[in-house]
C-alpha positions as CSV (number, residue, x, y, z in Angstrom):
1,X,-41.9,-22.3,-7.9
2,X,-42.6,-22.6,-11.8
3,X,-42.6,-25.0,-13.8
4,X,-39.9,-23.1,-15.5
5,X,-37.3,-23.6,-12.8
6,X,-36.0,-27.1,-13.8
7,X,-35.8,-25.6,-17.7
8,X,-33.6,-22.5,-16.3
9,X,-31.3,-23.8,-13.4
10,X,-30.7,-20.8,-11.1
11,X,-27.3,-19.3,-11.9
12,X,-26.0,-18.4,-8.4
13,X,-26.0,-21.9,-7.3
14,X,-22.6,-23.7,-7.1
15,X,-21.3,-26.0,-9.1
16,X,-18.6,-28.5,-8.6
17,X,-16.3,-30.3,-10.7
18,X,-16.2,-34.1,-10.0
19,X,-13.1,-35.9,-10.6
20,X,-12.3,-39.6,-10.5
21,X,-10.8,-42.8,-11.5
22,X,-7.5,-42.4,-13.7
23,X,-7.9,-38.8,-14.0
24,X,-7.8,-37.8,-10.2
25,X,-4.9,-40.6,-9.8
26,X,-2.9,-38.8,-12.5
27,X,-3.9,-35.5,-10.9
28,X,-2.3,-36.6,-7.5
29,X,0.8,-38.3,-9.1
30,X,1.4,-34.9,-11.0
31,X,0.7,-32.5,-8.3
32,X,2.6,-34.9,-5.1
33,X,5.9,-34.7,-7.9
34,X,5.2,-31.1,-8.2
35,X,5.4,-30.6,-4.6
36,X,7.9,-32.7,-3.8
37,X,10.7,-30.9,-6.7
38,X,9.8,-27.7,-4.4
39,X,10.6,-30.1,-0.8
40,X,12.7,-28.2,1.9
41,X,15.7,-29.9,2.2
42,X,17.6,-29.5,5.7
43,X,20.5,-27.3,5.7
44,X,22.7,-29.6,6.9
45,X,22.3,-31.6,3.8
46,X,23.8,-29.1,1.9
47,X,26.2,-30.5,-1.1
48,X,29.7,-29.7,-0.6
49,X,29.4,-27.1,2.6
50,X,33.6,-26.9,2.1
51,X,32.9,-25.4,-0.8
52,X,30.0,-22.9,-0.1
53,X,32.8,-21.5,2.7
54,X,35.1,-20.8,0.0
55,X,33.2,-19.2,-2.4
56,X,31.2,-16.9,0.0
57,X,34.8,-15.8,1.0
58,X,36.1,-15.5,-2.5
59,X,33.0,-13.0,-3.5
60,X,33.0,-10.7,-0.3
61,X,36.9,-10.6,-1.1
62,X,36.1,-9.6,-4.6
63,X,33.2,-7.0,-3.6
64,X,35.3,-5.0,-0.5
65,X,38.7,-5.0,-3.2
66,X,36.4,-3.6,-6.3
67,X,36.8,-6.3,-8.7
68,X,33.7,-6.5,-10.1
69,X,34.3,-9.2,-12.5
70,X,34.7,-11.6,-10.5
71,X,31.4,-10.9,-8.3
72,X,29.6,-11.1,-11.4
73,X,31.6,-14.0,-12.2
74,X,30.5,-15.7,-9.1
75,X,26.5,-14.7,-9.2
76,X,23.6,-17.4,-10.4
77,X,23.5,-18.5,-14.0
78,X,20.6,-17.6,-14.1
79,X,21.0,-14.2,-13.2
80,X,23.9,-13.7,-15.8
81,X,21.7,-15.8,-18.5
82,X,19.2,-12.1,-18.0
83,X,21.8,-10.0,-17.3
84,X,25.3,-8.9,-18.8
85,X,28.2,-7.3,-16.9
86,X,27.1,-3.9,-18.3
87,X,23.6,-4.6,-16.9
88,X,25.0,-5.9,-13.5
89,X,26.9,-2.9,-13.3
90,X,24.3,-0.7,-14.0
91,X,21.9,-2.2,-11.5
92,X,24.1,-2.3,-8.5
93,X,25.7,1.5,-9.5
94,X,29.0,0.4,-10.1
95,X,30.1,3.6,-12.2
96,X,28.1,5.6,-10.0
97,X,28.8,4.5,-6.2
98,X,31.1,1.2,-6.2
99,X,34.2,2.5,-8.7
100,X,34.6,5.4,-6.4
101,X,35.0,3.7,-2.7
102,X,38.8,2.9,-1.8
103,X,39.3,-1.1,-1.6
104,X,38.7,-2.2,1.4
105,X,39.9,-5.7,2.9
106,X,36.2,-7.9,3.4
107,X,36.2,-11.0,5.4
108,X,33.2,-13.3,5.1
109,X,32.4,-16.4,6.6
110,X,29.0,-18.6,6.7
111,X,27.6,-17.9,10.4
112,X,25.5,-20.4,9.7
113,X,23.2,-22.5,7.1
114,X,19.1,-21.2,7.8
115,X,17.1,-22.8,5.1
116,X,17.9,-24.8,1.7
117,X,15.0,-25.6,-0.6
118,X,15.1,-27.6,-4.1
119,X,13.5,-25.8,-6.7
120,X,14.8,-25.8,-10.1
121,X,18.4,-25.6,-8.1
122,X,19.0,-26.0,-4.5
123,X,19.0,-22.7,-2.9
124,X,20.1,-22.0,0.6
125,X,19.9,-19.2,2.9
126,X,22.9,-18.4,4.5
127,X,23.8,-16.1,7.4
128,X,26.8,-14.5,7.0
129,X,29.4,-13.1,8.9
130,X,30.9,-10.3,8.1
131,X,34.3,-8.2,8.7
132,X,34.9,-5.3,7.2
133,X,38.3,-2.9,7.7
134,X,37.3,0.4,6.6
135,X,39.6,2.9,6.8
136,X,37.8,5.5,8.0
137,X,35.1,3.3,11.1
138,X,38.1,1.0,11.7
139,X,36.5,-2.6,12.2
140,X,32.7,-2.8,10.9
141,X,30.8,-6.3,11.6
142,X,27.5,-7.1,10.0
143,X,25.2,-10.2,9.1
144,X,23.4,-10.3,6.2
145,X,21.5,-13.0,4.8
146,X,22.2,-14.3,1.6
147,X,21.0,-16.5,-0.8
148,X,23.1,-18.9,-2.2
149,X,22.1,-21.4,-5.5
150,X,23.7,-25.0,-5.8
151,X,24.1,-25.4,-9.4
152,X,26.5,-27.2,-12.0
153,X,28.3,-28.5,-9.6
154,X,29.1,-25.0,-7.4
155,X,27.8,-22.5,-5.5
156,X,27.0,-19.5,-6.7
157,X,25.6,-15.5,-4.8
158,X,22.2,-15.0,-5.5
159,X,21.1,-12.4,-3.3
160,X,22.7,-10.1,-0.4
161,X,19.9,-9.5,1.9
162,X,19.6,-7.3,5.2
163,X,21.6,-7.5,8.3
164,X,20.0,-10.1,10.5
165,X,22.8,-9.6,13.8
166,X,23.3,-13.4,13.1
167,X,19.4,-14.5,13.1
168,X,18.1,-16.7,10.5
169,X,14.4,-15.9,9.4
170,X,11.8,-17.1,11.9
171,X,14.3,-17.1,15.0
């Protein structure tokens, strides 16, 4: 080696950052609150369950009769903070598909609570069952998954996922 070596450092080698003392204690406090805000939480823990059953009802009533409104109504804040009913309508094809479909009579109940995790609001993922009377098929069960947000005090739809024939993710 030359004596220039020591002058220029080799620029593939790897270099490490060192932290310690306050600054790595501050850096665990910060990142152990981060990840705890993001904690699961067990479903079973789930604020006001009573309440979860009655809303999940109240929306699948609302979607199978047509009244749109009201499933907006009863979707995150935070969706309707992004999005107005026009929007809604426009993304789920309300004008298109949904205001043309005779009501039908929608019967939904929480199969069972999968998952909840605190993030900004606790969300849960929720089996559900569901009943539908169609006219035409007679009786039509399914199970989607859905996820529901804890928030202000109530529950509110975030998402209607895939049929799951009653199995919670990982089962």
């Amino acid at each position: 080696m030359s004596s220039n070596s020591a002058a220029h450092p080799d620029p593939l080698r790897r270099r490490t950052l060192s932290i310690s003392g306050p600054l790595m204690r501050s850096t665990l406090v910060s990142l152990t609150l981060v990840l705890s805000a993001c904690a699961s939480q067990r479903p079973d823990q789930a604020p006001d369950q009573a309440r979860l059953r009655v809303r999940l009802a109240s929306v699948h009533a609302a979607i199978g009769g047509g009244d749109v409104e009201h499933w907006y109504a009863m979707t995150s804040p935070s969706i309707r903070k992004r999005m107005t009913l026009s929007d809604f309508k426009r993304d789920i094809r309300w004008d298109a598909v949904g205001s043309k479909r005779s009501p039908q009579n929608w019967q939904a109940e929480v199969g069972k609570l999968c998952s909840c995790r605190q993030d900004i609001a606790l969300r849960c993922v929720v089996s559900v069952r569901l009943a539908v009377s169609d006219p035409e098929k007679g009786l039509v069960e399914d199970w989607p998954l859905e996820t529901w947000e804890y928030t202000a005090e109530d529950w509110y739809l975030v998402y209607i996922g895939a049929s799951t024939g009653g199995r919670c993710p990982g089962q």
